[in-house]
C-alpha positions as a Markdown table, in Angstrom:
| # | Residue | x | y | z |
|---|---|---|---|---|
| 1 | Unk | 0.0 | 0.0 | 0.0 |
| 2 | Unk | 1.7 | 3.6 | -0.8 |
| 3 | Unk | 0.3 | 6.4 | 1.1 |
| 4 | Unk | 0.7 | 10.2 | 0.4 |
| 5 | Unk | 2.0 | 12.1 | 4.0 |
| 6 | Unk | 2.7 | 15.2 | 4.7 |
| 7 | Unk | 5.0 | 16.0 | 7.4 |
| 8 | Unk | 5.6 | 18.7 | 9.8 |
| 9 | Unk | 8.5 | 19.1 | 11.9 |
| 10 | Unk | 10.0 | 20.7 | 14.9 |
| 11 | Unk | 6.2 | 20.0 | 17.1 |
| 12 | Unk | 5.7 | 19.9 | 20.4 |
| 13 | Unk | 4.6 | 16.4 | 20.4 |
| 14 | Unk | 4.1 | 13.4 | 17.8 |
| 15 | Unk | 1.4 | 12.0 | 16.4 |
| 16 | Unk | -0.5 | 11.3 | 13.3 |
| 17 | Unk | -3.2 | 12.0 | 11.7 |
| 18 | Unk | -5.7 | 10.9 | 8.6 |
| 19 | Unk | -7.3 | 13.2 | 6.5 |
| 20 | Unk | -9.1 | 11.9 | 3.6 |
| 21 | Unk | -6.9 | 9.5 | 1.8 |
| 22 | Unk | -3.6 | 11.4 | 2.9 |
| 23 | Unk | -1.7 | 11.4 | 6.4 |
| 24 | Unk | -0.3 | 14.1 | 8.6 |
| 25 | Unk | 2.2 | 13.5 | 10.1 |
| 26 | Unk | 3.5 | 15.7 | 13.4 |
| 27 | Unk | 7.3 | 14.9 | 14.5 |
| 28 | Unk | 9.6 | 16.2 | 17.2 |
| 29 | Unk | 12.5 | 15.9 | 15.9 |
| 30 | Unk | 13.9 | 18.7 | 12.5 |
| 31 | Unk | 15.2 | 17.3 | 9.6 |
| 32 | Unk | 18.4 | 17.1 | 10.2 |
| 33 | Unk | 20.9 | 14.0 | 9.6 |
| 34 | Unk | 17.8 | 12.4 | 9.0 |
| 35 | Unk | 16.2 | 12.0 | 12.0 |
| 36 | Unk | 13.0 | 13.4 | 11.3 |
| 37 | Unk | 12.4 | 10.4 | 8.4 |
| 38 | Unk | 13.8 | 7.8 | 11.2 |
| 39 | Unk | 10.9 | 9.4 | 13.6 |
| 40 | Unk | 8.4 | 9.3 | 10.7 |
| 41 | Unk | 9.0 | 5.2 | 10.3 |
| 42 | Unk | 9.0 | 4.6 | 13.7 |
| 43 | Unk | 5.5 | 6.5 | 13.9 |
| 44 | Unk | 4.3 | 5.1 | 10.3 |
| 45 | Unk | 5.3 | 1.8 | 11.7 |
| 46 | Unk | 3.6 | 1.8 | 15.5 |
| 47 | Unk | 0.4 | 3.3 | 13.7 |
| 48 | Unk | -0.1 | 0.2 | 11.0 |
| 49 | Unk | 1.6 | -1.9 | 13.6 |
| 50 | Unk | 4.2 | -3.6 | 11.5 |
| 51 | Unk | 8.1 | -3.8 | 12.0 |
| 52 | Unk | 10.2 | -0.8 | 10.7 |
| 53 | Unk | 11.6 | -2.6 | 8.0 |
| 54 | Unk | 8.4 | -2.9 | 6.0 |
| 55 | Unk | 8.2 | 1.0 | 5.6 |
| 56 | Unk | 10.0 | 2.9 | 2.7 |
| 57 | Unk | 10.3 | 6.5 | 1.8 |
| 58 | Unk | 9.8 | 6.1 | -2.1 |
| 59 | Unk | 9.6 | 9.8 | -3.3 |
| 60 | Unk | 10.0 | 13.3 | -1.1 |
| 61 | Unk | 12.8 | 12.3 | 1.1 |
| 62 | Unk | 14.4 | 15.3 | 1.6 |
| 63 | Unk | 10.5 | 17.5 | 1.6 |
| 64 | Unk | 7.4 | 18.0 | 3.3 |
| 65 | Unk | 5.1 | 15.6 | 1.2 |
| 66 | Unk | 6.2 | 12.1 | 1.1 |
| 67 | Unk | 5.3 | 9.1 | -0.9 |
| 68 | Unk | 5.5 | 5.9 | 1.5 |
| 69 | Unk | 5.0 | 2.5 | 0.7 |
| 70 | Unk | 3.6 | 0.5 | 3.2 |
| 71 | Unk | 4.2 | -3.3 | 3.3 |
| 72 | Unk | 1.5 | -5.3 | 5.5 |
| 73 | Unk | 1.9 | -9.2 | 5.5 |
C-alpha cells in the first residue's frame, strides 16, 4: 500500500493523523541528519503496527510531502 503524507517538523509532540486518503504527520524531531524520516517510520510503523523494515520513503525524502510505501503481510 503507498500512502501520500505530509510532514511537519520541529512539534511539540508526535502524532499522526488521517485526513481523507492522505496522512499528517506531526514529528519532534527537525530534519536534520535524517532523524526526522527515522521518527516518521518509527511513527508510520507503531500506527499500521508492523516492524520498521516494511516502511520505505519512495519519493519526497528530503520534503514536506512524502510518498510511503507501506508493506503489510
Amino acid at each position: 500500500m503507498i500512502i501520500e503524507v505530509k510532514v511537519k517538523t520541529s512539534s511539540i509532540e508526535s502524532k499522526i493523523e488521517k485526513i481523507g486518503s492522505n496522512y499528517l504527520v506531526s514529528l519532534k524531531n527537525k530534519p536534520h541528519n535524517n532523524k526526522a524520516n527515522i521518527e516518521l517510520i518509527d511513527i508510520i510503523s507503531s500506527y499500521f503496527n508492523i516492524p520498521k523494515s516494511s516502511v520505505n520513503i519512495i519519493h519526497g525524502l528530503k520534503g514536506k510531502k512524502k510518498l510511503i510505501e507501506v508493506k503489510k503481510e
